[in-house]
C-alpha positions in Angstrom: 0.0 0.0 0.0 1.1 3.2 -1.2 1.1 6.5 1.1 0.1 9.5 -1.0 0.0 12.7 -0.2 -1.5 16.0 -2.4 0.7 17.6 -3.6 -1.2 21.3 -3.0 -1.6 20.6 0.9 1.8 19.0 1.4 2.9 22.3 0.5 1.0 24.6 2.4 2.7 27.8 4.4 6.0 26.6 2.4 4.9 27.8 -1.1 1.6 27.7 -1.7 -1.5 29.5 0.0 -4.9 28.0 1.0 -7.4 28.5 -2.0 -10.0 28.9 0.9 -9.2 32.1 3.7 -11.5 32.5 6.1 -11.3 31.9 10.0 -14.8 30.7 11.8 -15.6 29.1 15.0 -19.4 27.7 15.7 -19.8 28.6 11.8 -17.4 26.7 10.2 -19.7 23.9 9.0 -21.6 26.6 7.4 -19.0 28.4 5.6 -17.4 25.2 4.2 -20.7 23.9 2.9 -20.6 27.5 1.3 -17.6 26.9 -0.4 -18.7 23.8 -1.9 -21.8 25.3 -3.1 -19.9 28.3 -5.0 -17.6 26.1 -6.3 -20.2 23.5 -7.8 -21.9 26.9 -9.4 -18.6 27.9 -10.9 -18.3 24.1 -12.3 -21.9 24.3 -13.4 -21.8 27.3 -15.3 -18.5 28.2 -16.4 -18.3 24.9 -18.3 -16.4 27.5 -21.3 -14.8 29.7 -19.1 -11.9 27.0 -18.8 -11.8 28.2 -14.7 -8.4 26.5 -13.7 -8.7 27.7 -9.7 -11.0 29.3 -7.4 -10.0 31.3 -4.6 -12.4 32.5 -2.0 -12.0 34.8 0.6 -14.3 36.0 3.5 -14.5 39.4 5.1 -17.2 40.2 7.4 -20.6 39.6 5.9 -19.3 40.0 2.0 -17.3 36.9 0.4 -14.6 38.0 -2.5 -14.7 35.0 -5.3 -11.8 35.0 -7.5 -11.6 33.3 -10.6 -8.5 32.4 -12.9 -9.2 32.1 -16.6 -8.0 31.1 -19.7 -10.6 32.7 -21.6 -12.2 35.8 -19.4 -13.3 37.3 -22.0 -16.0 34.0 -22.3 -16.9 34.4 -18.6 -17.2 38.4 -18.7 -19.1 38.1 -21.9 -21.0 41.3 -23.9 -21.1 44.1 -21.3 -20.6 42.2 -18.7 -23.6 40.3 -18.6 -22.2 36.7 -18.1 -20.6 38.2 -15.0 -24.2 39.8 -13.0 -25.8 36.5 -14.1 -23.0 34.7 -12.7 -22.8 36.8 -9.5 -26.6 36.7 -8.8 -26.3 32.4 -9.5 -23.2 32.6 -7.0 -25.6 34.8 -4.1 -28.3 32.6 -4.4 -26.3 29.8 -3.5 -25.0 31.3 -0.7 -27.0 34.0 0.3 -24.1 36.4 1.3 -23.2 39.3 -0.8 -20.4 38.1 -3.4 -17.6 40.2 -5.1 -16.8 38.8 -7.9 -13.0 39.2 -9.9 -11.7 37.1 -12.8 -8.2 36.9 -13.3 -6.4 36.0 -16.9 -3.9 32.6 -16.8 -0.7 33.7 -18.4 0.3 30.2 -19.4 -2.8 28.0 -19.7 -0.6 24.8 -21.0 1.1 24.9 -17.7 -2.2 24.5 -15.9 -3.1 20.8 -14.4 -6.6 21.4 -14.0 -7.1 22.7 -17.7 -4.7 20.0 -18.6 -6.9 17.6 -16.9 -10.1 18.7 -18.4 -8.2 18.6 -22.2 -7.8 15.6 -22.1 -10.9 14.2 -20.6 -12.7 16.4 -23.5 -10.9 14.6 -25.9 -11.3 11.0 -24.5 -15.1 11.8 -24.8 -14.7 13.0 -28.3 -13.4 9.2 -28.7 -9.9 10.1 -29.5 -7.0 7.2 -29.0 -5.9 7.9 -24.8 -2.7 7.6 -25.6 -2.2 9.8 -28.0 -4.3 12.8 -26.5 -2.1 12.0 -22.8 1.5 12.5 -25.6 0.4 15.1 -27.1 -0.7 17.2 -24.2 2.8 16.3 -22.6 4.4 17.3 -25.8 2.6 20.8 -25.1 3.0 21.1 -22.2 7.1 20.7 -21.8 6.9 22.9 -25.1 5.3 26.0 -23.0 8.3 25.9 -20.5 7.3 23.0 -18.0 10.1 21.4 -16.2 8.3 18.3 -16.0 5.0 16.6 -16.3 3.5 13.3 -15.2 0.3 12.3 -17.1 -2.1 9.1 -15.4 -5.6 7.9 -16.6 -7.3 5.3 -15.0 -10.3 3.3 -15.8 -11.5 1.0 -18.8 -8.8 2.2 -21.7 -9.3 1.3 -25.3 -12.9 -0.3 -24.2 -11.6 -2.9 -22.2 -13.4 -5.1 -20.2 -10.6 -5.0 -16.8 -10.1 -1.4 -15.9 -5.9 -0.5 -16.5 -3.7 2.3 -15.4 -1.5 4.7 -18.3 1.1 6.9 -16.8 3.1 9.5 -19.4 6.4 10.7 -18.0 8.4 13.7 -19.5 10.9 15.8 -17.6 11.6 15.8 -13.8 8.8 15.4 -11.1 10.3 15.6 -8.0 7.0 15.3 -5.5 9.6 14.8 -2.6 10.8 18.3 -2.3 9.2 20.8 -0.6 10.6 23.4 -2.7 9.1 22.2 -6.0 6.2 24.4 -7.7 3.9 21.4 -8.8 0.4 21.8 -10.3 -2.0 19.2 -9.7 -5.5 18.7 -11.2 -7.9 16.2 -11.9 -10.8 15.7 -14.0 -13.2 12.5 -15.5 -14.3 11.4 -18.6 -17.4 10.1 -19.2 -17.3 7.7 -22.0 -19.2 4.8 -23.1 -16.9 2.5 -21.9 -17.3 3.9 -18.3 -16.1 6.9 -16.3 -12.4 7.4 -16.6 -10.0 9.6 -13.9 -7.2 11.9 -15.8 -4.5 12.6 -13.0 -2.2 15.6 -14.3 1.4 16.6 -12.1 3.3 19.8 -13.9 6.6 20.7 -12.5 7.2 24.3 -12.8 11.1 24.7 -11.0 11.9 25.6 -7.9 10.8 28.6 -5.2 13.3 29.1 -3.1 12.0 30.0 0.3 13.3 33.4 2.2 15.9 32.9 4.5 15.1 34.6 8.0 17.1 33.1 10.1 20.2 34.0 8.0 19.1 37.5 7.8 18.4 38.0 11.6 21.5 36.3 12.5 23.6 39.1 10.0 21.6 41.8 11.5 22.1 41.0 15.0 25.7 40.8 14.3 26.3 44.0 12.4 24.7 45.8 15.7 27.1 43.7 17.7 30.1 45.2 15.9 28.4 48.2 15.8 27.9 48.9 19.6 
């Protein structure tokens, strides 16, 4: 038996940041079923959008609902009027006052989650698995990845015993803390069954600041000093 970890929360405080900030006591329950809700409306209706992350944020009695993009000009829409309907869809879900932002992805081939879903389209379009999982790895190293790691599970090529695929290209080093790595998942819905697209991308490296190196220089400068 293996002992996995995510990859997004075994990195949390070191280099990444909760996709959920908010701090509740007795109303936790109530918040968190909020979040769900808000995120099933964003997967319900922004189908086009191709939403790679949603970040939510609560202040007081108004929640701030950010949305990353790889095509906001689909989810703003003429005028603006995808957005309101959006925003009204999102408060009557959770009946707190929403403020809505959508943010553009610089480099959508480098997202897992849109990876994810790419691939899952194209399984459902009936296209050969393991050509759509190479040539999305091809892309993907192509757009500046250090690494990506590629798995679908489930009934491939319309067999009858379900089978595992794994692409590899690059590094993936999931034992570092260090390591910027996108993960995202989606399912295809075929006629063969339902089938689970795992997607790793390996960015490089963030170095994290270090404190304790800087205090220690400060606090002897001042010693030589006085």
């Amino acid at each position: 038996m293996g002992h996995k970890v995510h990859p997004v929360g075994f990195r949390l405080v070191v280099n990444r940041d909760w996709r959920a900030r908010w701090y509740a006591g007795k109303n936790y329950t109530r918040f968190w079923l909020g979040d769900v809700k808000l995120r099933m409306v964003v997967e319900d209706n922004c189908a086009g959008g191709a939403v790679s992350r949603v970040d939510i944020e609560r202040s007081g009695d108004e929640v701030g609902v950010t949305l990353y993009s790889a095509r906001p000009g689909i989810l703003i829409g003429r005028q603006g009027q995808n957005v309101e309907a959006l925003k009204s869809e999102l408060e009557k879900a959770s009946g707190d006052k929403i403020r809505l932002t959508i943010k553009e992805v610089e480099h959508p081939e480098t997202e897992a989650a849109l990876i994810a879903r790419n691939i899952a389209g194209r399984l459902e379009e009936r296209i050969p698995f393991r050509r759509a999982m190479r040539q999305a790895a091809f892309r993907t190293m192509q757009a500046g990845a250090r690494g990506v790691k590629i798995m679908c599970k489930g009934r491939l090529g319309g067999l009858e015993i379900a089978r595992t695929e794994t692409v590899r290209q690059g590094q993936m080093p999931l034992h570092k803390l260090r390591a910027n790595i996108d993960y995202g998942v989606a399912e295809a819905h075929t006629l063969m069954g339902l089938v689970g697209i795992k997607v790793w991308v390996y960015k490089g490296d963030i170095m994290p600041e270090m404190k304790e190196k800087h205090a220690t220089a400060e606090t002897s400068e001042v010693s030589q000093g006085a």
